[in-house]
Each structure stands twice: as structure tokens, then as C-alpha cells.
NUVEX-705720 format. One record per residue: x negated, y negated, z of N, C-alpha, C, O in turn; residue in one letter; residue number from 1. Coordinates in steps of 0.001 Angstrom, whole numbers, always signed. Example, Ala and Ser with C-alpha at 12.3 -4.5 7.8 and 13.67 -1.06 7.14 Angstrom:
// residues 2
n_u, n_v, n_w, ca_u, ca_v, ca_w, c_u, c_v, c_w, o_u, o_v, o_w, aa, i
-13190, +5690, +7800, -12300, +4500, +7800, -13200, +3300, +7800, -14236, +3319, +8465, a, 1
-12850, +2250, +7080, -13670, +1060, +7140, -12900, -30, +7870, -13409, -1138, +8039, s, 2
END
This chain:
// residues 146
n_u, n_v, n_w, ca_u, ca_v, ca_w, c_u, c_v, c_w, o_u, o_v, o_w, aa, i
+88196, +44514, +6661, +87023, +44825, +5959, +86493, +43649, +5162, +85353, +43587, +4703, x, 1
+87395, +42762, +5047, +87128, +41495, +4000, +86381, +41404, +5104, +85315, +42015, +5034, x, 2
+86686, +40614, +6493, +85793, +40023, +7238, +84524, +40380, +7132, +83582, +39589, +7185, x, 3
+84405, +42075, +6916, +82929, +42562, +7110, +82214, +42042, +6046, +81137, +41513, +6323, x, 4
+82504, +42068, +5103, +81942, +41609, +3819, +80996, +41040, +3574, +79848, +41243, +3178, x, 5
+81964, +39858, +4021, +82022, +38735, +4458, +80654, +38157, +5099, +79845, +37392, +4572, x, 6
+80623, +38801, +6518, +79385, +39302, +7028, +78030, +39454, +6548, +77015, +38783, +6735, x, 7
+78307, +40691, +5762, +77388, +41305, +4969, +76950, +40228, +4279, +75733, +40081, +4393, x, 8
+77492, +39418, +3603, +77071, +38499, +2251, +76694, +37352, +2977, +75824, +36595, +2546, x, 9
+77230, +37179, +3955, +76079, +35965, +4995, +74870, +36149, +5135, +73924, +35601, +4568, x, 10
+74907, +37185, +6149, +73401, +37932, +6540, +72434, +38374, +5296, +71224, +38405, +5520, x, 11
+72876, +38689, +4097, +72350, +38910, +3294, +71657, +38133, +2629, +70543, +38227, +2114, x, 12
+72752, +37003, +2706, +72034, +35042, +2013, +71090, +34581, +3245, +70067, +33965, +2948, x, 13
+71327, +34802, +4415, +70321, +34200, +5307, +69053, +35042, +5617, +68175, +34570, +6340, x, 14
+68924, +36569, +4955, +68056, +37100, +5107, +67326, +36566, +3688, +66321, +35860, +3778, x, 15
+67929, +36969, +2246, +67100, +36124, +888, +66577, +35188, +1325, +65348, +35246, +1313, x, 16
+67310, +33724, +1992, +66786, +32559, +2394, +65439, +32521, +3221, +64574, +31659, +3064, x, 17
+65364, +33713, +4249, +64497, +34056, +5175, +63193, +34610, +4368, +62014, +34377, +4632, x, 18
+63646, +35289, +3469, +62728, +35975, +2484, +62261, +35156, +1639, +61037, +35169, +1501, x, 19
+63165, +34079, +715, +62077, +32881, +12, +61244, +32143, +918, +60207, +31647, +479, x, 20
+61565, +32002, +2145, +60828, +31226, +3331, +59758, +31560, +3419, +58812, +30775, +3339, x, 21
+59642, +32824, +3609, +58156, +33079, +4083, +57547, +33567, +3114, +56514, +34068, +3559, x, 22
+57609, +33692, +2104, +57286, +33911, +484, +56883, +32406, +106, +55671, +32280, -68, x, 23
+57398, +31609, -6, +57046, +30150, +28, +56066, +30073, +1033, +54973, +30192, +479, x, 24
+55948, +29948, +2114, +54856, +29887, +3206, +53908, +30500, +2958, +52880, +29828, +3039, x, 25
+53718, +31934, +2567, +52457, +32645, +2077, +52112, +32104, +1036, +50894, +32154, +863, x, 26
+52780, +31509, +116, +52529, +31514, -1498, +51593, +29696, -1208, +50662, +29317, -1919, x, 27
+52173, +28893, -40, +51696, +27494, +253, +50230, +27861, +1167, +49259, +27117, +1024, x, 28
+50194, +28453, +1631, +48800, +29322, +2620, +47784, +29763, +1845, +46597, +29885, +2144, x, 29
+48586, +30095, +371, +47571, +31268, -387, +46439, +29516, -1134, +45258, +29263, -1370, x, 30
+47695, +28834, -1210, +46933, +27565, -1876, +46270, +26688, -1172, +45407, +25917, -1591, x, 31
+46727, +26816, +65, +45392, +25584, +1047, +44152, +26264, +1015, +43098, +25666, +798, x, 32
+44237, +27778, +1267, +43160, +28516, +1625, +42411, +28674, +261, +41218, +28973, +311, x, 33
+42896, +28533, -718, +42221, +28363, -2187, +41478, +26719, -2381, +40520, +26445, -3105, x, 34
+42186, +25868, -1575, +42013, +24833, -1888, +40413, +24513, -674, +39211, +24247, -687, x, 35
+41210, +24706, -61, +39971, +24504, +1145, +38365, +25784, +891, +37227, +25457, +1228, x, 36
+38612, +26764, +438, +37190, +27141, -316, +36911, +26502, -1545, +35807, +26873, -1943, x, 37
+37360, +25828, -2190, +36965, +24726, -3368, +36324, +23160, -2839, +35535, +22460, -3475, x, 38
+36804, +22926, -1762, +36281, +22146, -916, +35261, +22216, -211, +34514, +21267, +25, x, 39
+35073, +23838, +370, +33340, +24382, +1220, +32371, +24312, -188, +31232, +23868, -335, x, 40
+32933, +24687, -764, +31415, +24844, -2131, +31065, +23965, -2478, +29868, +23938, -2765, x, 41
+31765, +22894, -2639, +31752, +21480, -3214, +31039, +21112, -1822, +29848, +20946, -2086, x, 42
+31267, +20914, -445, +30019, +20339, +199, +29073, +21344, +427, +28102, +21118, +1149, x, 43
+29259, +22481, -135, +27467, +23411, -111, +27307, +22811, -1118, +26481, +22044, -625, x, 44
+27388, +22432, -2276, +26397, +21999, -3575, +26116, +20758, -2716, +24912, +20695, -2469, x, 45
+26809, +19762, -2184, +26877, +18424, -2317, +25628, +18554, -750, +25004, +17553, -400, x, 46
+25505, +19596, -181, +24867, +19610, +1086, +23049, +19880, +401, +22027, +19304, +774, x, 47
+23205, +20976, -707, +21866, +21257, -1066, +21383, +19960, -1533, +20258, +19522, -1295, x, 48
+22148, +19459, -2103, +21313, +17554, -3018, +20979, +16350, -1963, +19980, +15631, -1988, x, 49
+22310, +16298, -819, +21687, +15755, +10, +20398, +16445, +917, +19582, +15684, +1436, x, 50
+20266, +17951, +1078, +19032, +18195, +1700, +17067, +17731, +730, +15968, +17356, +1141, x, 51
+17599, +18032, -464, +16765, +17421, -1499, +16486, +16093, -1267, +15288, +15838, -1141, x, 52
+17322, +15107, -1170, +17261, +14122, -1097, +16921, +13386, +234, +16759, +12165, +250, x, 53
+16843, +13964, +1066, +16163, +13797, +2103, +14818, +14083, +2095, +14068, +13108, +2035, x, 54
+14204, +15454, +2153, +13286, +15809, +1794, +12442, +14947, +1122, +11290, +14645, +1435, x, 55
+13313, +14444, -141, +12455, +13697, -1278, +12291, +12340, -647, +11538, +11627, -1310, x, 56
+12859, +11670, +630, +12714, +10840, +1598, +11712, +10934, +2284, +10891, +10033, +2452, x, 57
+11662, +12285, +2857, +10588, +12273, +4396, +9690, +12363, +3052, +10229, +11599, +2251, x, 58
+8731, +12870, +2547, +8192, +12685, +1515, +7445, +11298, +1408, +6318, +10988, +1795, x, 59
+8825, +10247, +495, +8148, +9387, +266, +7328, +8209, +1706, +6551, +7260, +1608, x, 60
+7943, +8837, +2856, +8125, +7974, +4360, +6684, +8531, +4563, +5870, +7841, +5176, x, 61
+6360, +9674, +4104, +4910, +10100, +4591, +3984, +9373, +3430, +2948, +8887, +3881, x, 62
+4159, +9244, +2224, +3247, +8578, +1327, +2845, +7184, +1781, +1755, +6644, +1593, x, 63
+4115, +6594, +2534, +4325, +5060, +2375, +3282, +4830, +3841, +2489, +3896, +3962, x, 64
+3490, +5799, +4755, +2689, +5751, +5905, +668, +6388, +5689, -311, +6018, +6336, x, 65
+736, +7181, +4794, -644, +7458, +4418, -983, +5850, +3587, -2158, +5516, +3736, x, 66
-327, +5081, +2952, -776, +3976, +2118, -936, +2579, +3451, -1358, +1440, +3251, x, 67
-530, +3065, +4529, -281, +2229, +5432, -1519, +2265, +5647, -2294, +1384, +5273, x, 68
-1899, +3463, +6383, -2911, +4087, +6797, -4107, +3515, +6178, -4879, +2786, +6800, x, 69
-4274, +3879, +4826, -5356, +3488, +3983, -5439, +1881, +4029, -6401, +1173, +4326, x, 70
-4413, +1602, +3724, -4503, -153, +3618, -5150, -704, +4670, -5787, -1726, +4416, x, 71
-5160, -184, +6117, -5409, -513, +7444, -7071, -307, +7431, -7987, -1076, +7722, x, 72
-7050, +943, +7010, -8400, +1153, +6782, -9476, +274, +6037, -10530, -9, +6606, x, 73
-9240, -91, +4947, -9673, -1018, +3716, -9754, -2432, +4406, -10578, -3320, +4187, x, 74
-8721, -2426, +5276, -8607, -4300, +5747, -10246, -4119, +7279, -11212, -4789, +7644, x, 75
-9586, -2792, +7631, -10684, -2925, +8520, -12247, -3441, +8157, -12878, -4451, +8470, x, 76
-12666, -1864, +7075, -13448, -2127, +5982, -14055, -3449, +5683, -15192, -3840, +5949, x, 77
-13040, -4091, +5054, -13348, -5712, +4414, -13725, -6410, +5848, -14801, -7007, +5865, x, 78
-13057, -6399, +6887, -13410, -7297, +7807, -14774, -7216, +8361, -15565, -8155, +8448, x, 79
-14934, -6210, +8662, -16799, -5473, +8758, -18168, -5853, +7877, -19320, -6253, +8043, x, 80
-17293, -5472, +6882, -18039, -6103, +5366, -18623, -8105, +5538, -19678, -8697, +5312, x, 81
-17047, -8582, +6117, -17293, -9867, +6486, -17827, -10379, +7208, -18413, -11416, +6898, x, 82
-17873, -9801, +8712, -19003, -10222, +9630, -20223, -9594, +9343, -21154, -10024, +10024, x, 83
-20584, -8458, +8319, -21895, -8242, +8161, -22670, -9674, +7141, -23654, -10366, +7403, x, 84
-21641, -9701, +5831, -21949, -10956, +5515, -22485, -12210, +5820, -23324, -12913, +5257, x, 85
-21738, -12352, +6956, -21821, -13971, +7837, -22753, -13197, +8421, -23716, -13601, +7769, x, 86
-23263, -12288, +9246, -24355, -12143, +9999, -25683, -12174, +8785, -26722, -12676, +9212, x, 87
-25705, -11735, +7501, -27110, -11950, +6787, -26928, -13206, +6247, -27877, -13914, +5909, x, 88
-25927, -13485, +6158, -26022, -15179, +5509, -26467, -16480, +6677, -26771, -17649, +6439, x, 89
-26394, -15972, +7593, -26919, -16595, +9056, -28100, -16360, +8801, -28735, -17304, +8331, x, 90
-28821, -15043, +9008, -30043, -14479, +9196, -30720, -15156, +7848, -31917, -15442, +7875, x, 91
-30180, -15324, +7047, -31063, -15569, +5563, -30986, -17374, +5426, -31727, -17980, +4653, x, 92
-30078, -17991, +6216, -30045, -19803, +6753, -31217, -19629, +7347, -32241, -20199, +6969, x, 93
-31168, -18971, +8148, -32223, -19031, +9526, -33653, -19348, +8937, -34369, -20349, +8950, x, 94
-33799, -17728, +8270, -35305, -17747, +7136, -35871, -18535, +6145, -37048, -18671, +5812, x, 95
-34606, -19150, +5628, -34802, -20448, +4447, -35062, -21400, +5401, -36237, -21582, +5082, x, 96
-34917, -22030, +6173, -35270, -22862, +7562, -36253, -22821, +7844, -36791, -23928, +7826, x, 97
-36915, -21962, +8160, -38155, -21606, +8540, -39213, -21903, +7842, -40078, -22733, +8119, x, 98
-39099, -20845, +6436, -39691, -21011, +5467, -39990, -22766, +5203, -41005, -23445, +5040, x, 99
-38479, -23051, +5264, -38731, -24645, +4696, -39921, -25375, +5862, -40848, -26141, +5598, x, 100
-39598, -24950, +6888, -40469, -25483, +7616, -41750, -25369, +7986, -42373, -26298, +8499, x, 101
-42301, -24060, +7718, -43240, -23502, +7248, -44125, -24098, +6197, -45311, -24308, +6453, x, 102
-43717, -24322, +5269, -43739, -25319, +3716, -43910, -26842, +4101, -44652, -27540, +3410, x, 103
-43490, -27176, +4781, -43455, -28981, +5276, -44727, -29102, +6315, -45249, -30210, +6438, x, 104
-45302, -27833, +7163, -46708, -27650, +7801, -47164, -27451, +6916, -47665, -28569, +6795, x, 105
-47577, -26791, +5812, -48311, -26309, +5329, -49154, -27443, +4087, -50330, -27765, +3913, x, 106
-47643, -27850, +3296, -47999, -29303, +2978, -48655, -30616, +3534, -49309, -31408, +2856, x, 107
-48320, -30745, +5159, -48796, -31704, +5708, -50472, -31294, +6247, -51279, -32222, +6194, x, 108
-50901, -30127, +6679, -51602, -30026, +7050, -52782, -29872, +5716, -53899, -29826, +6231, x, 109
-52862, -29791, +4395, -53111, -29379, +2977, -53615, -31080, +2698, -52758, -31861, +2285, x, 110
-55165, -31620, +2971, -55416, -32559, +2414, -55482, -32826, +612, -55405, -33945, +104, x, 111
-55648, -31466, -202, -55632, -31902, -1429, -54140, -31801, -2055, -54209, -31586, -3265, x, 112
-53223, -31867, -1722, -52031, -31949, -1722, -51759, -33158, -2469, -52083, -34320, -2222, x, 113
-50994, -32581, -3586, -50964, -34309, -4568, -48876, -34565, -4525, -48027, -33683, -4657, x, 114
-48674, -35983, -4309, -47192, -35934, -4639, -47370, -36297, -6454, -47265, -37391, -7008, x, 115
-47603, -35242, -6927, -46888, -35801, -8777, -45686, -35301, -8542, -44726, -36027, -8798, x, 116
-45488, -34184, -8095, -44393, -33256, -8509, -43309, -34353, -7466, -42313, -33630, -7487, x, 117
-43095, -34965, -7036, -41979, -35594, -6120, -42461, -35294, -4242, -43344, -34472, -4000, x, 118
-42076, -35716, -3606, -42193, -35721, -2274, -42833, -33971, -1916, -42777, -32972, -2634, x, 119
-43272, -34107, -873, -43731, -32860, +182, -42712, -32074, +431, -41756, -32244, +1188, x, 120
-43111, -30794, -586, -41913, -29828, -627, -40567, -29557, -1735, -39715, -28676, -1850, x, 121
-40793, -30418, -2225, -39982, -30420, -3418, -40180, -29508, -3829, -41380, -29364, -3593, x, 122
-39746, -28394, -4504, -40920, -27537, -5155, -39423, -26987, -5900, -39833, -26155, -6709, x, 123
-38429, -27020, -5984, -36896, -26333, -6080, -36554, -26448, -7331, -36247, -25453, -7988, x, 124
-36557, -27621, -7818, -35932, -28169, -9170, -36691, -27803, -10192, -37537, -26912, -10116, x, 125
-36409, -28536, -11323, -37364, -28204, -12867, -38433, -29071, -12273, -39452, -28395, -12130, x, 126
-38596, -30337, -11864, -39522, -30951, -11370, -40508, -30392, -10473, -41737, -30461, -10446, x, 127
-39494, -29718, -9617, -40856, -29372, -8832, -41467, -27915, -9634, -42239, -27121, -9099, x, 128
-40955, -27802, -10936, -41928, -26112, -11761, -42930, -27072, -12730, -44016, -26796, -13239, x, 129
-42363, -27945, -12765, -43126, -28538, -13932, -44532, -29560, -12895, -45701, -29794, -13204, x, 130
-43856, -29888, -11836, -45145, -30066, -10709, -46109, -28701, -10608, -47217, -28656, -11144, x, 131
-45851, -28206, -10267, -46431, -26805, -9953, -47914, -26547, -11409, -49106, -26253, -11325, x, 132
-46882, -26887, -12719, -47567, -26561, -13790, -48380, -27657, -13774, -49563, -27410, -14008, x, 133
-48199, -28375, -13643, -48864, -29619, -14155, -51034, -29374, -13024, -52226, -29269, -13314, x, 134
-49979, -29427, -11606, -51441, -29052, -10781, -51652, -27725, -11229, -52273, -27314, -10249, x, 135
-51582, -26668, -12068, -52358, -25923, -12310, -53138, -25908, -13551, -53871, -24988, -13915, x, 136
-52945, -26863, -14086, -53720, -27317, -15229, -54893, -28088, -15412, -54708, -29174, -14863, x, 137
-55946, -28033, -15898, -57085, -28394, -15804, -57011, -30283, -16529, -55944, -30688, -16989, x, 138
-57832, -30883, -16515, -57288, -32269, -16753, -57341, -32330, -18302, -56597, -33027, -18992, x, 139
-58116, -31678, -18664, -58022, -31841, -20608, -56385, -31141, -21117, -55626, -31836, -21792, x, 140
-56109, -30121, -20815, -54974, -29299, -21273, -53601, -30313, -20605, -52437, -30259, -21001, x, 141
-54101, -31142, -19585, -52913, -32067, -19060, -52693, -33321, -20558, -51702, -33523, -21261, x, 142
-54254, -34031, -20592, -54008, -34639, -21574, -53759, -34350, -23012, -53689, -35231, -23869, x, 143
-53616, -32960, -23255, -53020, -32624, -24702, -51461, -32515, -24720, -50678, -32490, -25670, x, 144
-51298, -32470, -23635, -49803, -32297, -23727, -49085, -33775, -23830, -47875, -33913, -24008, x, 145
-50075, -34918, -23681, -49448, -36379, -23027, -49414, -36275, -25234, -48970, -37218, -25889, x, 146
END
């Protein structure tokens, strides 16, 4: 009967042993599985800030492309602006040309045409206003001024 005991108190220690075993194993399970939902929440918060933060990306990627946009526009703009420029500043060479030349017939063909004021056509400077004044002045009002 000792032998049985004996037995008994084996099986009994290898069943306790069996029993802290898997008591330990549940009790190590109960903590990954605690641990690992402390870990999902932490990348759901950490997932909502990066979705924000994206967002707050495509966002600024659309501002930066509307400023693109506009800028493109504006350069176009200005460049238009510039050949309209050069096209009236051409057109308005052209007319001062003309004019001038117009002015150099008109002078030459003009027998009472006096040079006080400086050469044929001068007419631009203070000289040529004070020419201008001078032939519109009668000869007494010329000599009050001498």
C-alpha cells in the first residue's frame, strides 16, 4: 500500500504541476491578449491622426496646385499684356514717324516758315515752346519783352 501512495502522491504532484501549467498559460494568454488590445487602440488613435494628417496633406497638395494654376494664369496674363504693349508701342513708333514726317512736309512746303525757334521741326524742347511763342507774337509785344 506504501507503493500505492506513493503513486497517488506522484500523480497528484504531476497533476498540481499540470494544473499550475495551464493556469500559468491562461494567466500568460490573459496578458498578451490584454496587451495586444492596448496595442489595436493605440494604432486606432495613432491611425485617426495619421488619417487627419493626410487629409490635411491632400488639402494643402490641392491649394499648392490651385496657386500653380493661378500663377500660370497671371504669367500667361502678363505675357499678353506684353505683346499687346510692344504691339501699341510699335503702332504709336510708327505714328510719331509719320507725324514727324508729316511735320518735315509741312514745314518744307510752308514758305513763311521762320527758323528762330531752331531748325525745321524742332518744335519738342522749351525752345521749340518758346519758338512757337515768340512767332505768335506781334513785333511790339516781342520787343517789350527784349
Amino acid at each position: 500500500m506504501a507503493s500505492t501512495t506513493m503513486i497517488w502522491i506522484i500523480v497528484a504532484i504531476i497533476v498540481a504541476i499540470g494544473v499550475v501549467a495551464v493556469l500559468a498559460f491562461l494567466a500568460r494568454n490573459k496578458r498578451r491578449h490584454a496587451h495586444a488590445e492596448h496595442i489595436r487602440e493605440e494604432v486606432g488613435r495613432d491611425t485617426q491622426r495619421l488619417e487627419k494628417r493626410e487629409a490635411f496633406a491632400d488639402e494643402t497638395q490641392a491649394k499648392a496646385r490651385a496657386a500653380k494654376a493661378e500663377a500660370e494664369v497671371k504669367a500667361a496674363e502678363a505675357a499678353r499684356l506684353d505683346e499687346t504693349a510692344a504691339s501699341h508701342r510699335e503702332a504709336a513708333t510708327t505714328s510719331r514717324e509719320e507725324l514727324d514726317a508729316r511735320r518735315e512736309r509741312a514745314d518744307a512746303l510752308d514758305p513763311k516758315r521762320s527758323d528762330v525757334g531752331g531748325p525745321k521741326g524742332d518744335v519738342g524742347g522749351a525752345k521749340g515752346n518758346e519758338a512757337r511763342q515768340t512767332q505768335a507774337e506781334t513785333p511790339t509785344t516781342h520787343q517789350h519783352r527784349l
